[in-house]
Residue, then its C-alpha position, 0 to 999 in steps of 0.5 A: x730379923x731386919x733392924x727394928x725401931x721401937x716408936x713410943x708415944x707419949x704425952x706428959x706420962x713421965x712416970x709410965x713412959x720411964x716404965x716402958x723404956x726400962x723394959x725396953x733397955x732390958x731386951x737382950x737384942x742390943x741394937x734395938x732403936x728406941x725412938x720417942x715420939x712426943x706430942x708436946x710434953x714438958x721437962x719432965x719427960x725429957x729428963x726421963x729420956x735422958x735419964x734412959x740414956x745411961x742404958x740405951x746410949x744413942x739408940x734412944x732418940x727424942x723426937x718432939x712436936x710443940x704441944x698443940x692439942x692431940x696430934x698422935x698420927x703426926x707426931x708418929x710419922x715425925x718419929x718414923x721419919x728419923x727412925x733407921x730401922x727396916x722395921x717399925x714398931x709402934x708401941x703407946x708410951x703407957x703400955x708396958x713390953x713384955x721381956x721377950x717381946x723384941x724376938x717375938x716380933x722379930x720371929x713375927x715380921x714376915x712380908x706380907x704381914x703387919x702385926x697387932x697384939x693384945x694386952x692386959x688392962x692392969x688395975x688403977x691399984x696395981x698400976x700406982x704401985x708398979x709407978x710408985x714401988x717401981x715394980x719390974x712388971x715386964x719381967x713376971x712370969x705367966x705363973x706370977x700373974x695367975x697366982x699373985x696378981x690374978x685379980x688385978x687384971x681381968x683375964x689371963x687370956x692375953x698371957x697364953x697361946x691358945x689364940x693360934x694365928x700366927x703369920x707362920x701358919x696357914x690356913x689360919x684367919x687374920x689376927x684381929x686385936x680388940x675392938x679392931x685397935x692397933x694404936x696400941x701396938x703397930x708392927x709394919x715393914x718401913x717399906x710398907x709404911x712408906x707405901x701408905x704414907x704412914x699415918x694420915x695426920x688429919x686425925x686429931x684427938x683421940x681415935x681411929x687414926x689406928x683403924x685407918x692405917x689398918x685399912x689401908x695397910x690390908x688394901x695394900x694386900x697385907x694381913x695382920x697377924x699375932x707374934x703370940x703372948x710375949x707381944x702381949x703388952x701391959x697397958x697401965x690403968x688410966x682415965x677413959x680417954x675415949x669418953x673425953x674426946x669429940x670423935x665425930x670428926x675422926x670417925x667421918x675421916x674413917x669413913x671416908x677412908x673405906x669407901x675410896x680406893x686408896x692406900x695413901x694418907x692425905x696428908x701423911x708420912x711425907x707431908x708432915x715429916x720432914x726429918x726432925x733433929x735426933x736428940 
């Protein structure tokens, strides 16, 4: 595949943010980039990244804005502005990869296409002890899960093939996640996120900014698909955000968004992103 730039999001999660990073030192295709993309988080995250850098080296990369409320979309684009890859893979900062996940968006990264996925809700219990114990959760196998955890996610379902809809096969629907969420798990050509003008960051607090990007990225004529069950990721149990936030805000700029015409963030990738330092 073209270079692939993982940006991970993450907010004062050290613990679930180091998780993610293990699994991704793990992936056997080496010239992977990492790139952290930090909404303001204090000391503690930074000792992380570093702490990762004895595996990952100079492909891991620290981009931080000041803390100053939820800017997820902003703080995206300021990451995809210093990414080098030819393909960008957004991932949340407290959902766990899979072994195997970069080939599978590699094989998975077709023109035309951006892709979603799915992922497992891991229970409050299983999520303290693979934090705590530090459990290698990327690395169990489907059989682990359906024998030994079983009961520590609601289904199985997102760990298997039977969902069909891969960019390589015809005649097939579109790949739609949960809820139509792609916050957390975007793959998209840089090309085509230039196209759109990446995240549009008038969207703060929790919410929508994904549902945005995923309507204007099918107005640019793209569909969405699956890279099948090793995309799946493990997402770490936590408070409900959603019911924290004041949505009414983002749900009107959504709104707004599908009854225009056009593909380009208002205030997006160029107007927010000028190119941060690489640390």
């Amino acid at each position: 595949m073209t270079d692939l730039s993982v940006v991970v999001s993450t907010y004062e999660r050290p613990d679930a943010l180091d998780a993610v990073l293990w699994a991704l030192s793990e992936e056997s295709e080496r010239g992977v980039e990492v790139v952290v993309a930090d909404d303001g988080s204090g000391p503690e995250t930074e000792a992380v990244v570093d702490g990762r850098k004895r595996e990952l080296g100079g492909r891991l990369v620290h981009v931080r804005q000041p803390d100053e409320g939820f800017r997820l979309a902003a703080v995206r684009n300021r990451a995809a502005a210093v990414a080098r890859g030819d393909y960008l893979l957004f991932v949340d900062g407290d959902c766990v990869p899979r072994r195997g996940l970069v080939a599978a968006v590699g094989r998975a990264a077709r023109p035309g296409w951006f892709l979603g996925s799915r992922r497992v809700m891991l229970s409050e219990g299983l999520t303290a002890r693979a934090l705590e114990q530090r459990l290698p959760i990327h690395r169990w196998t489907l059989a682990r899960w359906a024998v030994r955890e079983r009961s520590e996610i609601p289904s199985l379902h997102a760990l298997t093939p039977r969902d069909r809809r891969r960019p390589w096969r015809s005649g097939l629907p579109d790949f739609e996640p949960f809820g139509g969420g792609f916050g957390f798990f975007l793959g998209v050509a840089r090309s085509d996120f230039e196209a759109v003008n990446g995240y549009d960051a008038r969207f703060h607090g929790w919410g929508y900014e994904d549902h945005d990007i995923a309507v204007r990225l099918r107005r640019l004529g793209l569909r969405s698909g699956w890279a099948g069950p090793r995309s799946t990721v493990l997402h770490l149990w936590h408070p409900n955000l959603k019911a924290e936030s004041d949505l009414a805000t983002n749900v009107a700029l959504l709104a707004e968004t599908e009854s225009a015409d056009r593909v380009e963030a208002v205030e997006g990738l160029r107007e927010v992103a000028e190119p941060q330092p690489r640390a």
